[in-house]
BASE-463832 format. One line per field, with one value per atom (N, C-alpha, C): residue number from 1; z, x, y. Coordinates in steps of 0.001 Angstrom, whole numbers, plus 524288, in hexadecimal, padded with zeros to 5 digits. Example, Ala and Ser with C-alpha at 12.3 -4.5 7.8 and 13.67 -1.06 7.14 Angstrom:
# residues 2
martor <- (1  1  1  2  2  2)
up <- (81E78  81E78  81E78  81BA8  81BE4  81EBE)
east <- (83386  8300C  83390  83232  83566  83264)
north <- (7E9C6  7EE6C  7F31C  7F736  7FBDC  8001E)
***
This chain:
# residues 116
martor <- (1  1  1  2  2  2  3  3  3  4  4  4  5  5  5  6  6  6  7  7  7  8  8  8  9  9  9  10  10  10  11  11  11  12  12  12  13  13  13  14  14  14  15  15  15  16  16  16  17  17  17  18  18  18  19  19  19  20  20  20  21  21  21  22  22  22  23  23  23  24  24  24  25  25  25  26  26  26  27  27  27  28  28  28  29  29  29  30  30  30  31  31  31  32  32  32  33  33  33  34  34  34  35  35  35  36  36  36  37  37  37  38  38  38  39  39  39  40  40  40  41  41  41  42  42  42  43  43  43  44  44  44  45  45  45  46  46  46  47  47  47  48  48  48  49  49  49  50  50  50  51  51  51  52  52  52  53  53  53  54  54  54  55  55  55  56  56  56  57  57  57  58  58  58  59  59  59  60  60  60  61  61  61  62  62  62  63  63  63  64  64  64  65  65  65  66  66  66  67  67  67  68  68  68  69  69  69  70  70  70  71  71  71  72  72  72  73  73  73  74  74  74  75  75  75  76  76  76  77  77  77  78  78  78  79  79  79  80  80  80  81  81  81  82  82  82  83  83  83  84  84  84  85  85  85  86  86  86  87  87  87  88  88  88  89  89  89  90  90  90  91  91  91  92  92  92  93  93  93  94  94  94  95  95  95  96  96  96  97  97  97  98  98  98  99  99  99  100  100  100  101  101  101  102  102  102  103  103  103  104  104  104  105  105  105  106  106  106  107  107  107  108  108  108  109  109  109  110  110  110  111  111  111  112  112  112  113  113  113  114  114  114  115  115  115  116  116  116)
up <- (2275F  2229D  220F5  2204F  21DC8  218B2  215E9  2124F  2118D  20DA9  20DA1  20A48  20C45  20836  2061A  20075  1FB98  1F938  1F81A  1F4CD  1EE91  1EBC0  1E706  1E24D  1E305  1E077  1E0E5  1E550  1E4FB  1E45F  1E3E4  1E247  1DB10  1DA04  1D3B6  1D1F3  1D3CC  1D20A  1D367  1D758  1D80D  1D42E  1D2BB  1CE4B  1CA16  1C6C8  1C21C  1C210  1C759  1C704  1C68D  1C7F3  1C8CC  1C577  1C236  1BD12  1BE78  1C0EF  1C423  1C878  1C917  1CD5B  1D293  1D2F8  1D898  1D931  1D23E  1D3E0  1D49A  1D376  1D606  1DA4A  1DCE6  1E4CA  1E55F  1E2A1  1E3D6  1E307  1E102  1DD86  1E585  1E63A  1E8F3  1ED62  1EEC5  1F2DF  1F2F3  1EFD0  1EEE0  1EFC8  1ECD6  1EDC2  1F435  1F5FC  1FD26  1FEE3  1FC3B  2006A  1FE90  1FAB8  1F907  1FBBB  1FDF2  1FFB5  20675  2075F  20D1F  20D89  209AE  20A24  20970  205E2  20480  2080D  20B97  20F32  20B4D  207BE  20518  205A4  207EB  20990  20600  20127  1FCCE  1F917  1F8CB  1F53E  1F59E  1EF49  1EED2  1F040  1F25D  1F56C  1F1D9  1F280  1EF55  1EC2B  1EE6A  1EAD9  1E50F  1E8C5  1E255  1E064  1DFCC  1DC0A  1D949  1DB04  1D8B2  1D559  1D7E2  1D2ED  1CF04  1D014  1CBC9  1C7A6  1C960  1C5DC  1C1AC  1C5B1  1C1B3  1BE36  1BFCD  1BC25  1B8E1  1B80F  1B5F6  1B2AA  1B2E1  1AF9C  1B071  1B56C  1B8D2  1B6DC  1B507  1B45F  1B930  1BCA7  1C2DF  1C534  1C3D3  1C5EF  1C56B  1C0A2  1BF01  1C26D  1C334  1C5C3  1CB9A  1CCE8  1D28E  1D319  1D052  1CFAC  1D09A  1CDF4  1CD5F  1D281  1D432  1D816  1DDCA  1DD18  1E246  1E13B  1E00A  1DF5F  1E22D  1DE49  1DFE6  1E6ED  1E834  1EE08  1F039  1EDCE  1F0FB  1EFC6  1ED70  1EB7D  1EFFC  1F0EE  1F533  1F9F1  1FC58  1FFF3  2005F  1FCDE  1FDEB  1FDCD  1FAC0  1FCAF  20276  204FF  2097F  20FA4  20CA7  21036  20EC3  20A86  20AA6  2065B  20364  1FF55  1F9F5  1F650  1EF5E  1EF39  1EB64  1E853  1E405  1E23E  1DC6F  1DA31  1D82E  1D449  1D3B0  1D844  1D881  1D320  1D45A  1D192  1CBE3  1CA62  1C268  1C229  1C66C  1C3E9  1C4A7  1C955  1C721  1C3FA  1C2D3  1BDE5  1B8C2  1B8E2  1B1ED  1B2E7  1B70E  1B5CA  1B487  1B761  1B750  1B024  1AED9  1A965  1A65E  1A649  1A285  1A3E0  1A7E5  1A878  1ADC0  1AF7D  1B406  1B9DB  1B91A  1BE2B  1C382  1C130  1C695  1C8B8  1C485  1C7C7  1CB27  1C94A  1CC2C  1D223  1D302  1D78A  1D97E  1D753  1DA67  1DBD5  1DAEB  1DB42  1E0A1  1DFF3  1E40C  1E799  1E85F  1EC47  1ECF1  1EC86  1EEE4  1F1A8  1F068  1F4B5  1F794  1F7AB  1FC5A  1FFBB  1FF01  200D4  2071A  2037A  20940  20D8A  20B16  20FA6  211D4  20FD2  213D7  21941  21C85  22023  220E8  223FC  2233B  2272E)
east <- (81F39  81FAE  81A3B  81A60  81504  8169D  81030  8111F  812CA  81540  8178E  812C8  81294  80F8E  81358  812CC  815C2  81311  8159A  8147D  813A5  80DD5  80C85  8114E  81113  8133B  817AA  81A72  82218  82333  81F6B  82199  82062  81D96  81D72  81EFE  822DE  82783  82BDA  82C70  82FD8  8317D  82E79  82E37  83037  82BD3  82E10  83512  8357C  83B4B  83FC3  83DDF  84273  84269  83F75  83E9D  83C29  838C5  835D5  838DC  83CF7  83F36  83CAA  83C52  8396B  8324F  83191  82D0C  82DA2  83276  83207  8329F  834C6  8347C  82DF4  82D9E  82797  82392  825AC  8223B  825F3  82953  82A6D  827A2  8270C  82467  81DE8  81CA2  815FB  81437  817C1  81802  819DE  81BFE  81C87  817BF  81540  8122D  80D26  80B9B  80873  8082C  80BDE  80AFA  80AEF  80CFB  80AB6  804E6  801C6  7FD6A  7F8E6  7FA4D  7F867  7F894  7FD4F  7FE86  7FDD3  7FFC0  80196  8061E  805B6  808ED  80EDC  80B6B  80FD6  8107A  81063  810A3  8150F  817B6  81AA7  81FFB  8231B  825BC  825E3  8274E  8289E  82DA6  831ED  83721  834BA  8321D  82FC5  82BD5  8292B  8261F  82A3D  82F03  83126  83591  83757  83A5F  8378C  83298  82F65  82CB1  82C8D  82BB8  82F05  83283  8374D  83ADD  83833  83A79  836CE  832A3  82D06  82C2E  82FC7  82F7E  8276B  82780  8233A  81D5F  81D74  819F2  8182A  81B16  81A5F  81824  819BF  8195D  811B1  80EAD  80B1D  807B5  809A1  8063D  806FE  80DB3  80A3B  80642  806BC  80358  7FEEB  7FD13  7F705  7F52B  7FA77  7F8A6  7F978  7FC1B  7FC3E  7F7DD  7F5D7  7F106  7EAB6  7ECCD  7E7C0  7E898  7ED6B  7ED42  7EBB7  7ED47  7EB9C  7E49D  7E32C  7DC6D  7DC5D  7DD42  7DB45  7DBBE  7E025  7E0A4  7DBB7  7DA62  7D773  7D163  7D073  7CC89  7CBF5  7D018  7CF2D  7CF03  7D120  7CFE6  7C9E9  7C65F  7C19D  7C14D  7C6EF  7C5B2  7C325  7C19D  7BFF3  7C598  7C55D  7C8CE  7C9AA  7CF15  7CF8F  7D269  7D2F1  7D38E  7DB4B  7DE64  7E1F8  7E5F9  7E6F9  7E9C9  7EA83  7E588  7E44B  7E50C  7E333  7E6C2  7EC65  7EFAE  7F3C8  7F756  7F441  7F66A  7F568  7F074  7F102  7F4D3  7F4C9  7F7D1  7FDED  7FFB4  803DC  80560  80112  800E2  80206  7FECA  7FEEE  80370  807D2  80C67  80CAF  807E3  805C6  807FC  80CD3  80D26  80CA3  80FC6  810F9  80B8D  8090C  8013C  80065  8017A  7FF8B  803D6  806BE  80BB9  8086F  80758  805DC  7FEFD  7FBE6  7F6BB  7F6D4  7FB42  7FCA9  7FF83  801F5  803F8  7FFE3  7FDD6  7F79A  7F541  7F250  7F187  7F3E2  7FA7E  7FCD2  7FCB9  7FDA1  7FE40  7F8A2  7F503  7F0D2  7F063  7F67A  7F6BA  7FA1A  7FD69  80139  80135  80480  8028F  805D3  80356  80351  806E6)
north <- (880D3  883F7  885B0  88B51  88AFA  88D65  89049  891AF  89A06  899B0  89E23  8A233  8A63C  8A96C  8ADD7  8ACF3  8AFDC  8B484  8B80A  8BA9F  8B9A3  8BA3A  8B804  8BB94  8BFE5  8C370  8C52B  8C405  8C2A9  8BF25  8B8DE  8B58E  8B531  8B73B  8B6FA  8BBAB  8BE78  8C29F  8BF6E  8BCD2  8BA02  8B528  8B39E  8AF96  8B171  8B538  8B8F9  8BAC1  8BD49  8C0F5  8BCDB  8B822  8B35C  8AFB3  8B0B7  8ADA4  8A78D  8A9F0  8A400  89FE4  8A016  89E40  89E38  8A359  8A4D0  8A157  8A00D  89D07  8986D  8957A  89034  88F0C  8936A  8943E  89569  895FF  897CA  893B5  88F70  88A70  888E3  8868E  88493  8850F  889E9  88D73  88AFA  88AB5  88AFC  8845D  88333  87C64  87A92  87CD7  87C16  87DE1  883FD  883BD  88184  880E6  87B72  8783E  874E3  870E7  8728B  87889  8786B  879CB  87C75  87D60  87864  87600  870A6  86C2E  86BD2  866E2  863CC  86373  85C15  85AD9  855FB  85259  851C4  84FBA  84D69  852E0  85713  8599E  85B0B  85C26  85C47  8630E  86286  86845  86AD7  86F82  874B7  8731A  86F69  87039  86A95  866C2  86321  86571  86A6A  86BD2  86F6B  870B0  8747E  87201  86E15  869EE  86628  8679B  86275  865B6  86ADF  86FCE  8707F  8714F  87237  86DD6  8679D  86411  862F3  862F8  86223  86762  86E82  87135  872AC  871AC  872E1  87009  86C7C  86962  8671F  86687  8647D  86A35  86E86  872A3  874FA  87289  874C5  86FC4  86BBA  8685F  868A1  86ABC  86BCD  871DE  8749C  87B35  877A8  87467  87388  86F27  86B55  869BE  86CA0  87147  8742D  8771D  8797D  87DE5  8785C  8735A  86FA7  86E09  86EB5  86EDB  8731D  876E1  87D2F  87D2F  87B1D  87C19  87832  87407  8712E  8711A  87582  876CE  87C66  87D9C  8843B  87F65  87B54  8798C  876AB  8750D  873FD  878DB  87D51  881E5  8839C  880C4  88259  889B9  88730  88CE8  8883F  88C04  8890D  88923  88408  8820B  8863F  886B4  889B9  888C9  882DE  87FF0  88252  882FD  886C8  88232  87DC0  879DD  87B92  87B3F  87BC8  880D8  88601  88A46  88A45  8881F  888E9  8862C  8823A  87EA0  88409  8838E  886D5  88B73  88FAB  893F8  89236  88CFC  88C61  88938  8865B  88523  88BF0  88E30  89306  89541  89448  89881  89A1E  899FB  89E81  89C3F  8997E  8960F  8995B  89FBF  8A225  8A334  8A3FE  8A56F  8A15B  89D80  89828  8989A  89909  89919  8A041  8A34C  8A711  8A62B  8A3D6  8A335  89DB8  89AE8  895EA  89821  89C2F  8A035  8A308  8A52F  8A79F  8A47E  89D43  89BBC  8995B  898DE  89678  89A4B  8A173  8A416  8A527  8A25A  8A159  89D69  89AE5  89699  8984E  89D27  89E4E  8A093  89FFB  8A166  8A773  8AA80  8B16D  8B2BD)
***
């Protein structure tokens, strides 16, 4: 399995037109390929970030944003890119509202692990 590369901008029309539905396929989606880009062992699949989201009323949801972005910063530091602190931004955008920025800015860099 690898990872899939998405479109940033049919998936956040896709979200909007479906009244966000289409973004919890999309939380599901991002959280699989998280953990294929990352290789962690114990992390948790796409369907338990998407039921612990949704029983937690996404309190689970803002802590994995911030601990998937702190894996994606540590994977771009072991390819020898700077770190950019990806975790704490998508914690705050997702604090202020801004979750879909955060799911489209974390689809931008899975989209460089995808394969073409």
């Amino acid at each position: 399995m690898s990872i899939q590369k998405r479109s940033i901008g049919l998936c956040i029309v896709l979200t909007i037109v479906t009244c966000g539905i289409y973004g919890l396929y999309w939380l599901y989606c991002l959280a699989e390929d998280v953990n294929l880009a990352t290789a962690r062992p114990n992390a948790p699949s796409g369907g338990l970030v998407l039921l612990l989201s949704i029983v937690t009323c996404n309190i689970y949801g803002l802590y994995w944003l911030y601990r998937a972005g702190d894996d994606l910063d540590r994977q771009r530091v072991n390819q020898g890119q700077a770190a950019g602190h990806l975790g704490i931004l998508y914690l705050l955008l997702a604090i202020f509202g801004f979750s879909i920025i955060s799911y489209a800015l974390m689809q931008s860099e899975l989209n460089e692990y995808a394969a073409e």
